[in-house]
N, C-alpha and C positions, 0 to 999 in steps of 0.2 A: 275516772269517769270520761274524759276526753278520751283514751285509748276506748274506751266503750263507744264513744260515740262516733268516732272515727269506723271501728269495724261496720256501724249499722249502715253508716253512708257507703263502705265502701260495700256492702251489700247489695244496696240496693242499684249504686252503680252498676257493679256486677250485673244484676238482672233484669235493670233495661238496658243493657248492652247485649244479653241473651236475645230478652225479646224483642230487640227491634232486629232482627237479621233474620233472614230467610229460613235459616236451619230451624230447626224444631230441638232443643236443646232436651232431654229427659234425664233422670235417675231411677233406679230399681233396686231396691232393698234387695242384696242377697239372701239372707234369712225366711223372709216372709217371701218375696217374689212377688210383692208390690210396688208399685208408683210411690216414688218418695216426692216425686215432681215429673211435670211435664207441663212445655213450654205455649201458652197460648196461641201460638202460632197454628196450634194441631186444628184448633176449630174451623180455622178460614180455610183452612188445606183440604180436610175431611169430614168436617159436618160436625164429628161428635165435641160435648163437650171435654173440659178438661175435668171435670169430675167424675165423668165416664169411664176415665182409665184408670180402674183399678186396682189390676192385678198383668202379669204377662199372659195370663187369659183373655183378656182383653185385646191384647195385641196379637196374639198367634188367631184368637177366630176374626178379627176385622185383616183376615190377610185371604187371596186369592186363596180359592182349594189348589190350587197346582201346585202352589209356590209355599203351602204351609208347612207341609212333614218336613222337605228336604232344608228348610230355611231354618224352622222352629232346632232342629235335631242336632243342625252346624254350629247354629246359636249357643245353643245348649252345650255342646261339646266341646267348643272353644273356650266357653266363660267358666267349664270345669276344671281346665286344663291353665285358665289361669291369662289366656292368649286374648290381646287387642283381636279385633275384625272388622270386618265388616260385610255386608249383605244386600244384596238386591232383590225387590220382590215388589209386587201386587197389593197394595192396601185400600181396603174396600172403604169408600165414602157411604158416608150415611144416606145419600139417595140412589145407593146400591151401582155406583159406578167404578172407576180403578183407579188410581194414582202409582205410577213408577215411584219410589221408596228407595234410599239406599239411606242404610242403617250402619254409619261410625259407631260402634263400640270400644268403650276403654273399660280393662276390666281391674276394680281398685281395692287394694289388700292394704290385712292389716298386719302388724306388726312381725306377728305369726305367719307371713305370705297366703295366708287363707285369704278365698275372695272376700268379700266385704259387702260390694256395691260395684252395680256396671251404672256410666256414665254415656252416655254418646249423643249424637245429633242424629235427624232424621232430615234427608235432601229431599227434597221433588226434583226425579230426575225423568218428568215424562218426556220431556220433550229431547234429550239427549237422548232418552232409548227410540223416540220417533224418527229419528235422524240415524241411527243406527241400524233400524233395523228397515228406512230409505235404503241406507246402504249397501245395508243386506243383499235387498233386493236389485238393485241396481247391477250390486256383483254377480248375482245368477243369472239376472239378464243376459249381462257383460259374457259369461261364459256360457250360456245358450248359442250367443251371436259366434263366440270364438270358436265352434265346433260344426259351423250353420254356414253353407257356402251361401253367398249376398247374392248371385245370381238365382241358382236353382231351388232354393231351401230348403233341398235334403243337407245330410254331412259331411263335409267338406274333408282334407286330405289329414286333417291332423284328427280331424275324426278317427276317421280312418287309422291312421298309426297306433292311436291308443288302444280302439278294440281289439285290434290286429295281433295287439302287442299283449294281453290280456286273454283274447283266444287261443292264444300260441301256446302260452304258459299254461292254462288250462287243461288243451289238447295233451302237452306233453307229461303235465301230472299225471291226467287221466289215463294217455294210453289211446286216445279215440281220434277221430281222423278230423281235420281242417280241408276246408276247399275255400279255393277264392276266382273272382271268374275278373278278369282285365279284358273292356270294350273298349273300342274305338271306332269312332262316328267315319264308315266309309265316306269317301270324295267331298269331307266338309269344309276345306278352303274353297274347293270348288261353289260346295250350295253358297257359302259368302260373297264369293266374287258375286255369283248369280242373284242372289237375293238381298244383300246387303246384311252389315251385322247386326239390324236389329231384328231382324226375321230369322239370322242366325244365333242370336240367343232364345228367343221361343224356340228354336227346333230344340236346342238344349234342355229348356225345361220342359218341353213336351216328353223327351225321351226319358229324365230323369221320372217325370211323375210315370212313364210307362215301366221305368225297369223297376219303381218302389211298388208296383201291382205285382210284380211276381214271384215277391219274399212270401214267406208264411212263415217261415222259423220265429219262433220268438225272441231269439236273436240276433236273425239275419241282418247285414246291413246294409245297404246300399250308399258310395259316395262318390260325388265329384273328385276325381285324381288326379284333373289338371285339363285346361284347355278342351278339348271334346273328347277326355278317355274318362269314362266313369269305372268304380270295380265293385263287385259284391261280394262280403264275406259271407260266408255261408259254414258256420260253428257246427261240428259234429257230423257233415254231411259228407258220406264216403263219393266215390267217384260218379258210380252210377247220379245218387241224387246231382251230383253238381253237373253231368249232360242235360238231367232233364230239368232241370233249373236255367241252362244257357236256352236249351231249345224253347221252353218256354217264354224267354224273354226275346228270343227271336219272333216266335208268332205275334206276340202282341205289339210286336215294331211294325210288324206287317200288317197288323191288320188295324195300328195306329194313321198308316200310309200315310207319310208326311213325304209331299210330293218334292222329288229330285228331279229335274229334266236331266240333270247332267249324269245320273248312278247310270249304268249300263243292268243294276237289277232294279228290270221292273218298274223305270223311273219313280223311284222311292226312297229313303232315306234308309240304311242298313247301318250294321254294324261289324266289325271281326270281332272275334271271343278268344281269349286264350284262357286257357282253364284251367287249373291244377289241384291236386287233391295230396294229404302228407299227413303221415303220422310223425309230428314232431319229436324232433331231434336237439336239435342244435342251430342250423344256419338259415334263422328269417330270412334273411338278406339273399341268400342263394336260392331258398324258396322263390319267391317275389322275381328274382330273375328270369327260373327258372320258367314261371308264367306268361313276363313280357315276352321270354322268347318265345314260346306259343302263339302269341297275341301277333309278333312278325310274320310270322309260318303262315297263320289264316289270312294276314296280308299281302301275303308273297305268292300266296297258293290260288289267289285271287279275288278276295273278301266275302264278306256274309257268309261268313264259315265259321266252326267253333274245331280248334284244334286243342289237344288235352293232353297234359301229360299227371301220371302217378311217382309219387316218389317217396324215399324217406329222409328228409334232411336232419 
């Protein structure tokens, strides 16, 4: 009678030790695929009562649609195969709102290894997914900003390397041509001396917002490549397009006229172009050379000039 009465207490210890902690403690008949128990906790958490759960019907439609088939089906899958788990998902409150859910299962056999009964807790875990998915967002941010040059706010050089590196390998699957155009801001230590650097970073991003007007590829790109040399990739575009892509980004410099006293053209602000067009090969790196030397040519030849070369690297 004592060993009797000792289990009832330690029963009941047992389950206000359950129900005074956060977790939502439950049981589910394997047989029937009923609530053997669930812990009153559920109500303050979600509205419903603890009579309300009936069945794992109950549990799979008070779950978000998104988050039902693939959650119900792992559920299910697992606890056939015999395997603890666990799950995150969507549990609908009785005034049709959401609570984050992460569902401990233990799944408990009988002598025979056949399931029996799944056990587990239920967490509220809104606020850890709120924080997470802060995160999330923070880390896109983070990497928006890391692709984003801080002065001009087109894409910056590492921009740049990645497309570059992505186009290349495209170009050379496919078989089809790459052009990329290397500018450089004629006599612009001079407009600094003359103008000072903060009027020489508006020239900067005046010229950036001018050379991102005269993309139309839906991949073209335009980025800062360091100090005042910006360059444009220009995916799929054989030589001719990439002349008339440089000349056009020439007119609209011109007719941007960001005034130079000191340019000898036109006191205005110009640019030199080097230009190159490739049916990938093999040597980016000689590519990309290949173009700087261009870029010197049109500076040597006397600037605000586009000089071009074709190749196959």
């Amino acid at each position: 009678m004592a060993d009797e009465s000792t289990l009832l207490h330690d029963s009941a210890v047992y389950r206000t030790l359950l129900e005074s902690t956060k977790a939502i403690p439950w049981k589910i008949d394997w047989a029937t695929m009923k609530f053997a128990y669930i812990g009153p906790q559920i109500e303050a958490l979600l509205g419903w009562s603890v009579d309300s759960w009936v069945s794992v019907e109950d549990w799979a439609m008070r779950m978000h649609p998104e988050d039902r088939e693939y959650v119900v089906n792992f559920c299910v899958t697992q606890s056939q195969a015999g395997v603890d788990h666990e799950a995150d998902y969507r549990a609908l409150t009785k005034d049709n709102g959401y609570v984050w859910i992460r569902d401990v299962v233990h799944v408990v056999r009988n002598e025979k290894g056949e399931a029996e009964a799944l056990i587990g807790f239920m967490f509220d875990i809104t606020e850890r997914k709120k924080t997470e998915e802060q995160l999330l967002r923070l880390q896109k941010e983070l990497e928006v900003l890391s692709f984003k040059d801080g002065l001009t706010n087109i894409a910056n050089r590492r921009r740049f390397d990645t497309c570059f590196e992505l186009e290349w390998d495209r170009a050379r699957n496919e078989a089809r041509p790459l052009s990329i155009l290397l500018f450089d801001v004629d006599f612009f230590k001079q407009y600094n001396d003359l103008y000072g650097h903060t009027q020489g970073d508006k020239c900067l991003v005046d010229i950036a917002q001018t050379l991102s007007l005269a993309l139309d590829g839906p991949r073209d790109l335009v980025a800062r490549y360091g100090g005042e040399e910006f360059v444009v990739l220009l995916p799929d575009a054989d030589a001719e397009v990439a002349r008339k892509v440089a000349e056009r980004c020439q007119r609209l410099l011109e007719k941007k006229s960001i005034v130079h006293a000191l340019s000898p053209h036109g006191r205005r602000v110009t640019a030199s172009i080097g230009a190159g067009t490739v049916i990938p090969d093999g040597d980016r790196a000689g590519f990309i050379k290949a173009v700087d030397e261009q870029l010197y040519v049109a500076k040597n030849n006397g600037r605000n000039r586009i000089e071009h070369v074709q190749l196959r690297a």
